[in-house]
Structures are given as structure tokens and as C-alpha cells.
N, C-alpha and C positions, 0 to 999 in steps of 0.2 A: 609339865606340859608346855607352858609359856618359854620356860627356858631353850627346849628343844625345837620350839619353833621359830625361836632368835638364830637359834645354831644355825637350823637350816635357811634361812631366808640371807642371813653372812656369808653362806656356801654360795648360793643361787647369784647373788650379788658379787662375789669374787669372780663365778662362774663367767658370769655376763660383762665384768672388765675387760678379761682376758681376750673374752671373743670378738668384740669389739675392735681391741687391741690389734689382735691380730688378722682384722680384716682389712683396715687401716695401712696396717705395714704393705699389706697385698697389694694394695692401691698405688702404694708410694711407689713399692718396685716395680710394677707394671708400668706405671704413668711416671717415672722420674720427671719430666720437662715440665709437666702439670705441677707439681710441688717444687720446683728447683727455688725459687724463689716467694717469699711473703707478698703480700699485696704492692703494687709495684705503684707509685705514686708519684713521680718526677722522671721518666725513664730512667730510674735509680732505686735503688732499694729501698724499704721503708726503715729496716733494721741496721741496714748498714751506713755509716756515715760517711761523707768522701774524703778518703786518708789521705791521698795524693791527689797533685796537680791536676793529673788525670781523668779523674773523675769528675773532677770540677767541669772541667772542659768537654765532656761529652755530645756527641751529638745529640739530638732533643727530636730529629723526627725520622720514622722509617715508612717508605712507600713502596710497595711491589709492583713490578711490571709485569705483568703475567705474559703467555703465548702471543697471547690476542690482541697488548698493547694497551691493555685495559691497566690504570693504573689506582693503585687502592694503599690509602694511609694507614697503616697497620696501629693498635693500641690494644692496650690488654691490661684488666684490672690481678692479673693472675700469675701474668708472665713478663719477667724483665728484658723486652725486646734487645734495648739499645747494648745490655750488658752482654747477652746472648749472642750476638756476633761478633760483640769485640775481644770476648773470649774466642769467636775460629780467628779473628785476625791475628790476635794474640801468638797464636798457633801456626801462624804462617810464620817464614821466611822472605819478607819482600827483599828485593835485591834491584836488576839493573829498570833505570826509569828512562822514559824516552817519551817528547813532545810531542802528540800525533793531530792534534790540530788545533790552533790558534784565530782569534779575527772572525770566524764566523758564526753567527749564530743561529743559522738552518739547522750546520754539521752538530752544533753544540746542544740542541733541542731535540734533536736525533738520540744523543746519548743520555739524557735525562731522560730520554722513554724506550728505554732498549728493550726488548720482551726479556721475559725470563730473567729477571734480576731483581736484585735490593739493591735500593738506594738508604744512607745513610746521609743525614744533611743535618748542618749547625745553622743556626738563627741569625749568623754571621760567619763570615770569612776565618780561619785560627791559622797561623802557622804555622809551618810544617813542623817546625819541633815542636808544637805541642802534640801534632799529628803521632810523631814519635813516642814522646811522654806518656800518650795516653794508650794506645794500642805497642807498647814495646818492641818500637822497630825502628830503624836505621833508612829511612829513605834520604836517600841524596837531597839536601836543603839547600843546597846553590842551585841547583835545578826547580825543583818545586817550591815556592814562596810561601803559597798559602792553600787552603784545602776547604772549599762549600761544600762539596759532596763528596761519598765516597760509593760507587759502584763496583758491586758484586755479582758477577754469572752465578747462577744458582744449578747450572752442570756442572760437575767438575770445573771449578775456573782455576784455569795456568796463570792468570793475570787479576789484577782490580783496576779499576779507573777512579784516578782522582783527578777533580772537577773544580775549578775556579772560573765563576761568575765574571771574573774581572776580564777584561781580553778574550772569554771564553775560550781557557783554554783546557784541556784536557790531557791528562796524560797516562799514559798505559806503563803498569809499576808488575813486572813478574813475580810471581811467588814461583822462590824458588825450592820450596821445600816444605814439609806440612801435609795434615790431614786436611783436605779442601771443602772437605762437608760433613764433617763430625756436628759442627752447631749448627748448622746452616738446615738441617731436615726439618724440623717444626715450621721452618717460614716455606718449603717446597709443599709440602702436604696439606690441605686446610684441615685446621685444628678449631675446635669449639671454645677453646680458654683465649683467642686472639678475635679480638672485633677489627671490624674494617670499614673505610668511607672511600667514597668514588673521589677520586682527585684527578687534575691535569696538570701538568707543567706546562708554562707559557710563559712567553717573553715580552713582556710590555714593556713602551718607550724607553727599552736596555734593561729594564729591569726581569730578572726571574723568579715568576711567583709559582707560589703551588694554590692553585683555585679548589672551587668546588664547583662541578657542572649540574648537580641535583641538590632540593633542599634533604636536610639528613637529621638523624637525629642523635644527641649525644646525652649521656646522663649526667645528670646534677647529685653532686658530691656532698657529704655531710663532712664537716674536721674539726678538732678541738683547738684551740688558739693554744698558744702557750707564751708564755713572755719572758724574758732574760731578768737578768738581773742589773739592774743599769749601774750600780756601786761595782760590780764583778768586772761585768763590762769594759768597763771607763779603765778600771786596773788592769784588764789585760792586755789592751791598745796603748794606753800611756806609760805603763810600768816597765822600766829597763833589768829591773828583777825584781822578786819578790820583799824586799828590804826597801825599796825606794819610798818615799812618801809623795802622796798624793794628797793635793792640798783642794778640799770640796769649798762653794762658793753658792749659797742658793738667792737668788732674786726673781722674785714672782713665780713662775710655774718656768722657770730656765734654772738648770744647776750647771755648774762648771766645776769640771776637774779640772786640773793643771800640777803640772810636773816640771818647775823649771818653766825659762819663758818661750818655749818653744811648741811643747807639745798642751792641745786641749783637746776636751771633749762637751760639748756642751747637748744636755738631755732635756728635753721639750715633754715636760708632763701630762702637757694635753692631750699630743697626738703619736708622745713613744719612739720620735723621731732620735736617733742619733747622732751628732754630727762632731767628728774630729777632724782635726786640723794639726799638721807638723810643720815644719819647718826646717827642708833640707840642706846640708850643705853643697857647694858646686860638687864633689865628688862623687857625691852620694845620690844626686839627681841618676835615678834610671833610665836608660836610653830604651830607644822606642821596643825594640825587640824584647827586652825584659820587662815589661809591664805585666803580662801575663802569669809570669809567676812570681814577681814580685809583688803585685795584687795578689795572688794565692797566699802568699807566705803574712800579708796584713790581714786577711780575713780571717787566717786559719786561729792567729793571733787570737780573734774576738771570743774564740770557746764556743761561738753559736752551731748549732746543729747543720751540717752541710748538705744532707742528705737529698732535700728536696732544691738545692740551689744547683741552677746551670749556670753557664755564660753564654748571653741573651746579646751581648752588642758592642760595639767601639768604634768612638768617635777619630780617629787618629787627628784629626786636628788638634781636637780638645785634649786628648791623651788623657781619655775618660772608658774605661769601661764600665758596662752593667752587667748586673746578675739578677736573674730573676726565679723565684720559685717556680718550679711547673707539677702536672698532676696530668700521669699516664702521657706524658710528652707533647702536654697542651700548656703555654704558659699564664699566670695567673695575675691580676691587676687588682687594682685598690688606688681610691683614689690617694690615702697618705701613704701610699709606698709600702704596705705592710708586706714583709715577703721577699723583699729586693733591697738589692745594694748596688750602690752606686762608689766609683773610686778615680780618682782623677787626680796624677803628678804631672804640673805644669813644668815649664822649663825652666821658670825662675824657682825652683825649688818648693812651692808651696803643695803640701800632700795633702787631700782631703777624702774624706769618707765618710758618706750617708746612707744610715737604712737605719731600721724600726729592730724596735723592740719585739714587735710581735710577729709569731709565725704560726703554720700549722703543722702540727706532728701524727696526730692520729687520726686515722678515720673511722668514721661513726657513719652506722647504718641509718638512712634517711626514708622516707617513705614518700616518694615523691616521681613519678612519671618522669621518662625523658623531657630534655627540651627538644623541641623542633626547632630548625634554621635555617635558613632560605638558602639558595644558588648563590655565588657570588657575583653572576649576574645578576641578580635580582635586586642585591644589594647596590652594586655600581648603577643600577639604574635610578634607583631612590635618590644617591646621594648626586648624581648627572642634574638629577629633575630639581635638587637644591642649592645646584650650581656650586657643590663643593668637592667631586670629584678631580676638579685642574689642579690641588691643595694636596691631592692625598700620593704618595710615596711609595706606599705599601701595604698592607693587606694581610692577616692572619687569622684564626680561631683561636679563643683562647676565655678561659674561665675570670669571669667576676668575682672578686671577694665582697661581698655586702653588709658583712655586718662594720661594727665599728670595736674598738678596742676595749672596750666595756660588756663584749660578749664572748663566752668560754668558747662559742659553738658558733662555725662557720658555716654559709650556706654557698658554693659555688657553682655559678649558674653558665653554662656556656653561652657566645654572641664572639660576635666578628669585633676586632680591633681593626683599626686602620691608625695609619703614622699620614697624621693632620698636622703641614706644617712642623715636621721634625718630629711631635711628639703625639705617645701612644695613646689614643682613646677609644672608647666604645661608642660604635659608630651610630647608634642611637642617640648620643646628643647631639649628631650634627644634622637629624633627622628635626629637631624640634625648632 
């Protein structure tokens, strides 16, 4: 009797697999876009790592302009926005490009709020060839220099506008070939798996910021830390190949690799800091243009996980750029840099590169209310009334890292960053 009651509760059990199974499947094929992608935590995938330049170099925010001119920051814990339309660009054909206006910045604030569009925008200016690299296209690069935005008609568009901050100038690039809204449907229809916040475009003292004209509210992220291997590390930045020897050096809580008297890496065990340093010859100095993936091709180097890192900034003075972690296409801070990398080839041939050991890879479910956060008016008036607005550059949202490097589990709190005096902080210390 026991026996055949095992039998059948194994039946019932198989029974209720299947069914499951196959309601699951139903879902998937009903809702493809809803499942197209794993939880989306950098405008980039969570599972996939970024194999090429390309990836690297992604834009990091999307805003819609609707009918009405109403314009809203799109993010989505569900849906990989940024990847989603660079798959239709992907699928275009661009072809002939043509300047349609320069010098002003009325006309140029006009097209940052066009109705009916996506805008695609980098945290910084990139070059047309990585424009190319990244979306697999051929635009004329003696024409177009550099590329902050990239606008999409979301009717049938014949055309896209890419947008440089610089001159403000603008220019109208044809598709000349291509499905024009195969990907582009989820961002026309409001979908439940895509959150959104009210934002403006507006041009202060020359500068183009994206505001926020209401307080909003964002949610606070739970993530597992994960840390490298600093011995791995060190070998894969300084090793000319796997046979080379690498000579270790430890004094006090600093260890030095070294390869030859050229290349080091010196690992800071207090706070997980990495720092290497080469030393190039005159030929081998890269010229300003190649920085971009030349810097790709030394990070790719380090074996670290790419997946959650953009490119966040560039000094061209300094002939320094950044990279920075983001999450749903908010970027993230820490006061010892956990998360970001920094990379800088001077002229005299000195190569260096700075970033942490530590990063976040997985997210963990958190039980914790949104945060709330004011206007950015609200906030310019705070920092007005402490006399430290004349100081400040620029202006973003972007997540806190809080713990320190002695915790598995990270807690990421959103708040406004402002660029005080060249560099990024949370605008609550200059509240105090």
C-alpha cells in the first residue's frame, strides 16, 4: 500500500513539472522582450561580459521624448534597454551624413527634446569610430568627430541624429537600408517591465545637463562583492607571456610585482587598490585617437569581469580616461574607487592604471523601500544657500557603494553626485 502511494505521488510530481514547464514556455513565447534578457544591471547584461571595444563603450543613459515633449529616463530591472536598440541600429544601413546645424544652442536644445523619440547619451563625448565599433557602421569620421547623443524617430525613421555637445552641433546621418523598428517597439508602447522618471534637457553656463524637475523615487539594490585575485592580476598586466617571471616584493601592507625594470604593479592591502605603471617607448606612445582602445585592449588584459563597467569620462589633457561600474544605467561611487578604473598614457611614455580589487557581480534580493530624492532644483538650492554651487560643473544620479571591503554584501543607495571642483562627490558632504 505505502509502495503504491510513493508510485503515485512520483506520477502527480512529474505530473506538475511538466505543467509548469509548459506554461513557462507559453510566457516566454508570448512575451519574448520581457524574457530577452537576465536582470539588466549596468545597461549591459548581467551574464554576458563585454567581448569587444564596443561594449565597453556603450551609451549608459536613454530618455524618451514623447508627443507631448514630456521627457522620461527610461531604466529597467528586466530589460536591457541600451543593448535593445543598438541591436535596430545594428540593423541599419547608415550612409550619407550632412551638418544641419552648428553654434547654436536654442536650435541644439530643440533637438535634445524632439517629440517622439529616443535619445541615446554617453556620460562623455566618444568618437566616431568607436560610434562605429560599437553599433557596426561606417559613418564618415572626417565629418563627424565625436558623438554625445544619439537620436532616434520612433515613426519609421529614414534618418538618426548624432549630437555633439561641443559647437552644438548636429547632424542628420540616413539609414539607408534596414528594418527601422523591428527593436525600437517596446520603447513606442508603454510596457510594465520598463520604469521611468520625469527629466529635462537644459543648457547651463554652456553646459548640457539632464535635470530632474520633481523629487522621484529610485530603488536601493542589494549585490555580492567579489574580489580578484591580486597574484592573477599582477600576472596578467605585467606578463609578456605565460613563461615570464614575475619577481613579488612585500613591505608592510604594499606588495610589488615587477617584470624587468619597467613594468610594476603595486597592491595596497588595506583598501584592494591596484596600481600599475609601464614605461613606454617613443614609438609605442599612443596617439590621442587611439587611447580608447588601446585602454580596452590593457583592461581586457586584467581578466576582470567587464560586464558591469562603461566608459564614464576623458580628460584629453591628461590623456586619462575613466570607467566606471553602473547598475540599470545609474553609475556607482565608493569612496576607495571600488568598481572603477582609471588609465592614463602621458606623452613622455609613462602608462598607469588604477582600480580595486573589488566589484559587484550578483544581485541579492534586499527588503528595503525605495529611496526618495528631491528636484534638482531643490538640490541647487541647498548647495546656492552653502555658497558652493559657483564650484560645481556638473550634476548626475547615481548609486552609493557603502559598505567597505570587508563585506560580502553590498547596499546601493541612490543620491545626486555633483563634479566639485573637477571631482565626483556626493552632494551631501558639501551640505555639511
Amino acid at each position: 500500500m505505502t509502495k503504491r502511494i510513493k508510485i503515485k505521488w512520483l506520477d502527480i510530481a512529474l505530473a506538475t513539472v511538466v505543467i509548469i514547464s509548459l506554461i513557462l514556455s507559453g510566457i516566454i513565447w508570448t512575451n519574448p522582450f520581457q524574457y530577452d534578457h537576465p536582470r539588466d544591471t549596468s545597461s549591459g547584461n548581467q551574464n554576458t561580459s563585454a567581448q569587444s571595444i564596443g561594449d565597453l563603450y556603450l551609451p549608459t543613459q536613454v530618455v524618451k521624448n514623447s508627443s507631448g515633449q514630456d521627457q522620461n529616463l527610461l531604466y529597467s530591472s528586466r530589460v536591457n534597454l541600451v543593448r535593445q536598440a543598438q541591436r535596430q541600429i545594428k540593423h541599419w544601413q547608415l550612409g550619407w551624413s550632412v551638418l544641419v546645424k552648428n553654434n547654436n544652442s536654442d536650435v541644439y536644445l530643440s533637438y535634445l527634446r524632439q517629440p517622439d523619440s529616443l535619445m541615446l547619451s554617453y556620460s562623455d563625448p566618444v568618437p566616431a569610430t568607436i560610434f562605429n565599433e560599437t553599433f557596426a557602421q561606417t559613418i564618415d569620421t572626417s565629418r563627424i568627430k565625436q558623438v554625445d547623443h544619439i537620436l532616434i524617430h520612433l515613426n519609421h525613421p529614414r534618418s538618426i541624429y548624432l549630437l555633439c555637445d561641443q559647437g552644438y552641433r548636429v547632424y542628420r546621418v540616413r539609414i539607408g537600408r534596414g528594418n527601422t523598428d523591428k527593436y525600437l517597439k517596446p520603447f513606442i508602447g508603454n510596457t510594465h517591465s520598463i520604469d521611468k522618471v520625469a527629466v529635462e534637457h537644459k543648457i547651463i553656463n554652456g553646459k548640457t545637463l539632464l535635470l530632474y524637475p520633481h523629487s522621484f523615487s529610485l530603488p536601493v539594490f542589494g549585490y555580492q562583492v567579489t574580489a580578484q585575485n591580486a597574484d592573477t592580476l599582477s600576472q596578467n598586466l605585467i606578463s609578456s607571456n605565460k613563461r615570464s617571471t614575475v619577481n613579488t616584493n612585500h613591505n608592510g601592507h604594499i606588495t610589488t610585482y615587477r617584470d624587468g625594470d619597467d613594468k610594476r604593479v603595486f597592491y595596497d592591502h588595506w583598501n584592494g587598490e591596484i596600481h600599475y605603471r609601464n614605461f613606454l617607448s617613443k614609438q609605442d606612445v599612443p596617439a590621442s585617437s587611439e587611447l580608447y582602445s588601446y585602454f580596452y585592449r590593457l583592461i581586457a588584459r586584467t581578466g576582470i569581469p567587464l560586464n558591469n563597467l562603461r566608459y564614464d569620462g576623458i580628460s584629453q589633457h591628461q590623456r586619462m580616461i575613466s570607467y566606471r561600474s553602473y547598475v540599470e544605467g545609474f553609475p556607482i561611487y565608493n569612496h576607495d574607487s571600488y568598481g572603477a578604473i582609471k588609465v592614463k598614457a602621458a606623452n613622455d611614455g609613462k602608462l598607469q592604471l588604477w582600480m580595486s580589487l573589488y566589484n559587484i557581480q550578483v544581485p541579492l534580493p534586499i527588503d528595503r523601500q525605495a529611496e526618495k530624492i528631491p528636484s534638482t532644483t531643490t538640490v541647487f538650492n541647498e548647495l546656492r544657500e552653502n555658497n558652493k554651487l559657483k564650484d560645481i560643473s556638473d550634476i548626475r544620479v547615481g548609486y552609493l557603494w557603502r559598505s567597505d571591503s570587508t563585506s560580502k554584501v553590498v547596499r546601493l543607495t541612490p543620491t545626486y553626485f555633483v563634479k566639485y571642483n573637477g571631482s565626483w562627490i556626493n552632494y551631501q558632504k558639501l551640505e555639511k
